[in-house]
Wavefront OBJ file of the C-alpha trace (Angstrom):
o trace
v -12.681 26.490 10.238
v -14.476 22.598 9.938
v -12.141 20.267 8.891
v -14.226 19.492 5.983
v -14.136 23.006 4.668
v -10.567 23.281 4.893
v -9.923 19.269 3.804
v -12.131 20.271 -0.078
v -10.387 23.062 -1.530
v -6.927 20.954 -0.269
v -8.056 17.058 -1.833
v -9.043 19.481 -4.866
v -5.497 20.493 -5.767
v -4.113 17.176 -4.321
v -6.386 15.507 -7.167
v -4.797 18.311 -9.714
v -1.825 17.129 -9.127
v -1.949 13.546 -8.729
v -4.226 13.701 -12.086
v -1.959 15.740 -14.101
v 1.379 14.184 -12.843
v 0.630 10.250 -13.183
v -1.344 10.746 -16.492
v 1.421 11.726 -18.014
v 4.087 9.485 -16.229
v 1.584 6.208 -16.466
v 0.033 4.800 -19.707
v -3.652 3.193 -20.025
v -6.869 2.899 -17.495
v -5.852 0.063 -15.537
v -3.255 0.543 -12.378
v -1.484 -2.490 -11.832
v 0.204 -1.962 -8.234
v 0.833 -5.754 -7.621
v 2.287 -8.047 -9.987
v -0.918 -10.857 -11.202
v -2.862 -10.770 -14.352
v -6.118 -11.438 -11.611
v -8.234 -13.100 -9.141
v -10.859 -14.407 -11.296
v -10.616 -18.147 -12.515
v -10.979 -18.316 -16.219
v -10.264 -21.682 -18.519
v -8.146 -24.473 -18.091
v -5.631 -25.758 -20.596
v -2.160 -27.489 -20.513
v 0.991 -26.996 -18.055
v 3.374 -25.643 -19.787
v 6.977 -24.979 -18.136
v 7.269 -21.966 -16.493
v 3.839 -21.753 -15.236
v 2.769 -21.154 -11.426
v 1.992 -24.533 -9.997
v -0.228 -22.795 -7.294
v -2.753 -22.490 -10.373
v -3.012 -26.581 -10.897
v -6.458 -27.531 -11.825
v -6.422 -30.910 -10.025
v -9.659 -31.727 -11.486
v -9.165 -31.347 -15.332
v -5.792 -33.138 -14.234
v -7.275 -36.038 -12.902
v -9.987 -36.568 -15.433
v -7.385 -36.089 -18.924
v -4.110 -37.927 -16.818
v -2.206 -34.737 -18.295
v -1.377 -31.674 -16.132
v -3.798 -28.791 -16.359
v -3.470 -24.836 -15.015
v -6.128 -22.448 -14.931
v -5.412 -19.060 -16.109
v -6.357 -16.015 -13.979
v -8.606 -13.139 -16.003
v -8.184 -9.563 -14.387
v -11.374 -8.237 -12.548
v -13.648 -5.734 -14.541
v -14.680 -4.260 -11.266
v -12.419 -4.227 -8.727
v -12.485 -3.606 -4.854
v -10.282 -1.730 -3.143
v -9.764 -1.420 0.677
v -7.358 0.456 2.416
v -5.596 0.342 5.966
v -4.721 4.019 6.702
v -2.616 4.641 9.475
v -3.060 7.372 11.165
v -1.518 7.153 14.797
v 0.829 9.557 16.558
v 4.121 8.505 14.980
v 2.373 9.336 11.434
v 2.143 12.765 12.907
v 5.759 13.580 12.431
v 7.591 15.267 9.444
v 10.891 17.160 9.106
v 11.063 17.960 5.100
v 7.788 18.812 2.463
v 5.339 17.151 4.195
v 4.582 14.890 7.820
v 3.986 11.106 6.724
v 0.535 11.194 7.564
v -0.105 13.465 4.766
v 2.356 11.676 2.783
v 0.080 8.146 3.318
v -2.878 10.008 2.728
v -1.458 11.637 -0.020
v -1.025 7.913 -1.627
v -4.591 6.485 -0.802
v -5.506 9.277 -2.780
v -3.301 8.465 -5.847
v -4.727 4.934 -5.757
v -8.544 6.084 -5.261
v -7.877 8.618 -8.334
v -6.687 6.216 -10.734
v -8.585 3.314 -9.523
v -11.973 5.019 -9.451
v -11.702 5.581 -13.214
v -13.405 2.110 -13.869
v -15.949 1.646 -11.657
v -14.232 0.444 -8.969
v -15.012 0.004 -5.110
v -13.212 1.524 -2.645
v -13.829 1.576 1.195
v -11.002 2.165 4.107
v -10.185 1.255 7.568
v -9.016 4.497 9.199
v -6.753 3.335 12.889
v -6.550 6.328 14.774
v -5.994 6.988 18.959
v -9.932 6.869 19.030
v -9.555 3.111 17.473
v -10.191 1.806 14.320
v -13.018 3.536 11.778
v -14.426 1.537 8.682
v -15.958 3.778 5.609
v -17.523 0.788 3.453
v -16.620 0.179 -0.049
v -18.368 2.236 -2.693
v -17.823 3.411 -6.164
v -18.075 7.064 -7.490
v -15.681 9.821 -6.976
v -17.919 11.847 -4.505
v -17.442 8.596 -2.135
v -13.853 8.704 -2.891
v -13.675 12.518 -1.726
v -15.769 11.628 1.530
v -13.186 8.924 2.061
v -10.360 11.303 1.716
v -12.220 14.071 4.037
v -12.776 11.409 6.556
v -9.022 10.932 6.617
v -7.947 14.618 6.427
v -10.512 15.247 9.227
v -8.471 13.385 11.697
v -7.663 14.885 14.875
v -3.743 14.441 16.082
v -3.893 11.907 19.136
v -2.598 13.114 22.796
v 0.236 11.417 23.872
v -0.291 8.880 26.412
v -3.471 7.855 24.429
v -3.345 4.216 24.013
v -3.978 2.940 20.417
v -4.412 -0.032 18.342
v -1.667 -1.929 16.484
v -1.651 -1.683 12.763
v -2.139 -5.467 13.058
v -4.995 -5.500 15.358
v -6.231 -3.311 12.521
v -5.047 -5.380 9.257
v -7.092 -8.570 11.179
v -10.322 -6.580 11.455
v -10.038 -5.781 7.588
v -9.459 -9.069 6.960
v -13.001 -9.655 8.683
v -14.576 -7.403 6.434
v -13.022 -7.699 3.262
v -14.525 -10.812 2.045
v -14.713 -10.518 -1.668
v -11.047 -10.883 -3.314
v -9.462 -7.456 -4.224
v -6.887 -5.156 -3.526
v -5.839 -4.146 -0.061
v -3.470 -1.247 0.598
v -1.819 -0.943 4.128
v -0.480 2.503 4.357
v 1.960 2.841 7.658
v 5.230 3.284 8.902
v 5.248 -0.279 10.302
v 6.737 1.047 13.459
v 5.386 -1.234 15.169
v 7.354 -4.483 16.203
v 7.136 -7.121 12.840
v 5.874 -9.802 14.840
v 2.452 -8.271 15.600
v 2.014 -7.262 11.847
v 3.277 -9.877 9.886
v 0.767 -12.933 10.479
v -2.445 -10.781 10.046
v -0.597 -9.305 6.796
v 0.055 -12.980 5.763
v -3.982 -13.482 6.012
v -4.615 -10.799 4.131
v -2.077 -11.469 1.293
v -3.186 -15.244 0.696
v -6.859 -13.959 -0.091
v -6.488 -10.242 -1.646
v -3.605 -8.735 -3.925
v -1.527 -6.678 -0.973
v 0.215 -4.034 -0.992
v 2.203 -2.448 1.633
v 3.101 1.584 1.645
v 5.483 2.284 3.613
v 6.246 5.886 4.830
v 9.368 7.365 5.978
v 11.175 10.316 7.159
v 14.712 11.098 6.556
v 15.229 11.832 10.329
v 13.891 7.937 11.236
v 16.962 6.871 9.173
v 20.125 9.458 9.998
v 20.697 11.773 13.030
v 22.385 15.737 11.639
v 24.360 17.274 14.170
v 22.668 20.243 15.587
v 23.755 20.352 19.122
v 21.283 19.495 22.108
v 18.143 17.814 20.421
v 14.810 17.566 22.485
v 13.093 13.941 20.994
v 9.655 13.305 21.935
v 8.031 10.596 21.906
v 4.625 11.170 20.226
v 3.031 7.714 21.193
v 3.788 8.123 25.338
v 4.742 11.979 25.360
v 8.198 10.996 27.093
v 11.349 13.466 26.336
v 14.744 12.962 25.779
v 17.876 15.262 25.263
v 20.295 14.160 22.967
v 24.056 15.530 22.217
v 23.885 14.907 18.495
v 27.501 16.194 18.494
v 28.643 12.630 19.063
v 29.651 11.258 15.513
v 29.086 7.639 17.655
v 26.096 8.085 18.969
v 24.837 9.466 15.041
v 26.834 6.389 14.110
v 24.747 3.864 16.478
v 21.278 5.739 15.496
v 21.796 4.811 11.790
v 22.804 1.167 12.899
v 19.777 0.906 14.502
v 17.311 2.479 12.097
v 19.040 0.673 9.242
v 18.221 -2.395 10.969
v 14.377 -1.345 11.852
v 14.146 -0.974 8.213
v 15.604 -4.353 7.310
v 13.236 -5.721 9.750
v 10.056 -4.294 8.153
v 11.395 -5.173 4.507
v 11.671 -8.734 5.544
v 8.539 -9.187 7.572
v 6.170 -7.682 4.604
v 8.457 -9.712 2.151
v 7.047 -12.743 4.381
v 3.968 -11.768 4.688
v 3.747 -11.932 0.809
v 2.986 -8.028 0.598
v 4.180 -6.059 -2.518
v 6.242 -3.465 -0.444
v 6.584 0.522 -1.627
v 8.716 2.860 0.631
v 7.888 6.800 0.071
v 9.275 9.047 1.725
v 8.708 12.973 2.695
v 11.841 14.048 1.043
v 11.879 12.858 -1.993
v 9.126 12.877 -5.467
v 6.382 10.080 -4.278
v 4.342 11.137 -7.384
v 7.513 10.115 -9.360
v 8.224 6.694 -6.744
v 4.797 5.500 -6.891
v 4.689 5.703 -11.014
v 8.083 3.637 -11.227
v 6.523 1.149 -8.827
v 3.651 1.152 -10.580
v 5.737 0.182 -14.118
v 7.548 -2.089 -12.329
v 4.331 -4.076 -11.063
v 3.522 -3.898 -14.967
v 6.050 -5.835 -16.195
v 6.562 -8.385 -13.569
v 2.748 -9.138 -14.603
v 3.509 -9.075 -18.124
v 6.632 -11.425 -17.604
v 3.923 -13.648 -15.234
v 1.815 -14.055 -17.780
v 4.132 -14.715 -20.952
v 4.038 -18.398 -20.815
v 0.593 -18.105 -20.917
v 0.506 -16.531 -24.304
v 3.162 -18.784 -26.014
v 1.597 -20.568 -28.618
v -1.518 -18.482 -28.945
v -2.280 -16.790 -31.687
v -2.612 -12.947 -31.458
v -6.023 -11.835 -29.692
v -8.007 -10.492 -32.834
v -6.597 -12.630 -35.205
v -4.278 -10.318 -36.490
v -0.191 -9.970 -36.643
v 1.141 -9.201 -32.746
v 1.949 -5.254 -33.145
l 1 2 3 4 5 6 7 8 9 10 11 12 13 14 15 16 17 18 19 20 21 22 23 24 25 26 27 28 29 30 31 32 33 34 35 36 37 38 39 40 41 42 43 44 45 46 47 48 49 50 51 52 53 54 55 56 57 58 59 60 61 62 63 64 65 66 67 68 69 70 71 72 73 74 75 76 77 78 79 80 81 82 83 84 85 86 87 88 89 90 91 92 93 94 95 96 97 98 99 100 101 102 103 104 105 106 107 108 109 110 111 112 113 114 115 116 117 118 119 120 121 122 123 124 125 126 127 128 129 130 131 132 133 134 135 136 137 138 139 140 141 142 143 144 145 146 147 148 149 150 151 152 153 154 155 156 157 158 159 160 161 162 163 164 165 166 167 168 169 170 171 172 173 174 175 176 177 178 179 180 181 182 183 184 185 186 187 188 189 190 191 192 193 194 195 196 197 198 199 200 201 202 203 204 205 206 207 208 209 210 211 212 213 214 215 216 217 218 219 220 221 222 223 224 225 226 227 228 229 230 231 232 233 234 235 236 237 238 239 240 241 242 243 244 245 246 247 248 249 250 251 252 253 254 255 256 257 258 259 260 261 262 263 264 265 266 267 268 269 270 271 272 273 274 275 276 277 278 279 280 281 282 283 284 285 286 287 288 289 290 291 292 293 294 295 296 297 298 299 300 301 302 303 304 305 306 307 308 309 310 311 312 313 314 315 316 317
């Protein structure tokens, strides 16, 4: 059967459920995945304590002699790109799901709810074959031919040499020139240092966010005898005696530390960081992130608001 056959009756009950499951976990239109009332610049007025010093209006400053920020207005219409990783190691799963479909599962969460309002979405797709843009567009039909782009992708051979997610993240950065909201959606296996600065780039011009996938088996080894581990990136095997409580011991070590490693490059890279992973409710994980993004903005913008009177005029309800 054509991918795309089999990829519309699939999104269709993927959108079911994302739809049906987040509307009634998540209040309101407006998804706020990363903590910031905006991009847009709106009017000045007076520092008061508290307030982000990044959003100094030097101008206003110099011409009154009396420290001036600018507040930030959310976006109306917002673009959206997205980084969707789709390499051999996504192609690996051991519970409900492989983490590609997981990722994919998410960029469709985001396009759902973000489409609601008019918004633009486009993606980078970074695949064995290299890296595939779909420009940004609004409209959930283009939103569905994003998603059957994705779902369309063949698994690469091993052996197949393939871009690194930030070889990718720098060629979005090339394209994404209006300010927005940029969703990298790996499992950041590869090694921090070649992700981190292009991630940095990307972070001090768009709100980012950074999905991060996991399986259960990339963080603990069961004992089940003899294991056969292939590599999916190079096609290499191994045999392993998972018997040995140290060598299960050393494996968590290790992937403990991996995961450190990624929290602490996308922590300096400025990203807003969400793990999923394939054995657990990501519906569920991406609404408490999403709530959780909510009121770090609201707590952003209080000291904005102190002093004002309520918008309308009336009593604050």
């Amino acid at each position: 059967m054509k991918p795309y056959l089999m990829a519309e009756p699939a999104l269709r009950r993927l959108e079911l459920t994302i739809t049906r499951r987040l509307d009634g976990l998540l209040q309101g239109e407006h998804l706020g995945l990363v903590p910031g009332p905006g991009s847009e610049p709106a009017e000045s007025r007076p520092y008061r304590p508290g307030d982000d010093v990044r959003r100094m209006d030097w101008n206003v400053t110099a011409r009154t002699n009396e420290p001036h920020v600018r507040d930030l207005v959310a976006d109306r219409e917002l673009e959206i790109w997205a980084l969707l990783d789709a390499t051999a190691s996504m192609d690996f799963g051991t519970v409900a799901m492989e983490k590609r479909e997981l990722a994919l599962s998410a960029l469709a969460a985001i396009g759902f709810l973000t489409q609601r309002t008019g918004n633009r979405i486009g993606v980078h797709l970074l695949h064995g074959g290299g890296v595939r843009t779909l420009p940004a567009r609004t409209g959930r039909p283009h939103l569905m031919a994003l998603l059957q782009a994705a779902f369309a992708l063949p698994r690469t051979q091993p052996g197949v040499s393939e871009p690194l997610i930030g070889v990718a993240a720098d060629q979005l950065g090339r394209t994404a020139r209006r300010r927005g909201l940029v969703v990298v959606l790996s499992d950041f296996l590869d090694p921090p240092p070649t992700w981190e600065q292009p991630l940095r780039a990307l972070a001090a011009r768009h709100q980012l966010l950074a999905v991060e996938v996991v399986d259960p088996r990339e963080l603990s080894l069961p004992d089940v005898g003899i294991l056969t581990l292939i590599d999916p990136e190079t096609g290499r095997r191994r045999e392993v005696a998972t018997g040995s409580a140290r060598l299960r011991r050393r494996y968590a070590e290790a992937a403990a530390g991996q995961r450190d490693a990624v929290t602490q490059g996308l922590r300096r890279a400025g990203a807003a960081h969400l793990r999923l992973r394939t054995d657990r409710d990501w519906v569920r994980d991406l609404a408490r992130h999403v709530m959780r993004q909510r009121r770090l903005a609201a707590l952003a913008t209080g000291p904005a608001r102190q002093g004002r009177p309520p918008e309308g005029g009336g009593d604050a309800a």
